[in-house]
N, C-alpha and C positions, 0 to 999 in steps of 0.2 A: 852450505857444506854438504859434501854427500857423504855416504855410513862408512865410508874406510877412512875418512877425515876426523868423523865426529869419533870414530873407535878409538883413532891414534889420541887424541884428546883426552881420552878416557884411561888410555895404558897410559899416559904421561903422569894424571893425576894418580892415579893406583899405584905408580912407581912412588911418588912424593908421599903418599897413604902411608906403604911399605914403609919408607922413612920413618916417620914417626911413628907408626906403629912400633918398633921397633927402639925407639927413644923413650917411650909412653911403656915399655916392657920393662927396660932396662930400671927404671925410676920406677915401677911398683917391685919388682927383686929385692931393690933396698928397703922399699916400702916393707916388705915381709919379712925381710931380716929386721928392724925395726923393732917393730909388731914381735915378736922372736923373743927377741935379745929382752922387752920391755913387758914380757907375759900378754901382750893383747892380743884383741881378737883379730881375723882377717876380716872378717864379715865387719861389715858399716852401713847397715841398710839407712840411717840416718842421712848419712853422708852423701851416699848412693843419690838417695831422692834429691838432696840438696843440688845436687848435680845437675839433673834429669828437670828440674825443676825450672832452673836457670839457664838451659839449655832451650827449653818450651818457651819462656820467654824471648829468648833470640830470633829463634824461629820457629814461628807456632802457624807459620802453614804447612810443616814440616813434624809439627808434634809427633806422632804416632810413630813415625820413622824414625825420630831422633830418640824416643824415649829407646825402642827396638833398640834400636845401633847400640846406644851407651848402657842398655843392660846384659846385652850381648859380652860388650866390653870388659863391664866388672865380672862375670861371671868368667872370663877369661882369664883378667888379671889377678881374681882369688885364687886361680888352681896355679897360676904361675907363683904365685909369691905363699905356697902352700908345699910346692917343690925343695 
């Protein structure tokens, strides 16, 4: 493959990303309303590592990257469901 093959492969996946990114938003919203309506907290640092944990074990040649991404993520989805 050469790099405007391997790129389009890459917008293709980022489009599907975008997707669910965007599913994964909508479903922490409620998450927050939730949380809201039932006095709790956003924060889940518990839950968080539980995550990040079992995610490591999927893929742990990937650790470092994967823990990055998915705290990346909660940190996103706290300020989203904090709106």
């Amino acid at each position: 493959m050469d790099i405007d093959q391997l790129r389009e492969k890459i917008d293709q996946i980022d489009d599907q990303m975008l997707s669910l990114f965007e599913q994964r938003m909508a479903v922490a919203k409620q998450i927050g309303s939730y949380k809201k309506a039932h006095s709790l907290p956003v924060n889940n640092p518990l839950r968080e590592q539980e995550i990040i944990l079992r995610f490591r074990k999927k893929s742990p040649e990937l650790a470092e990257q994967t823990e990055s991404f998915f705290s990346a993520l909660f940190e996103i989805s706290k300020r989203y469901q904090e709106m």
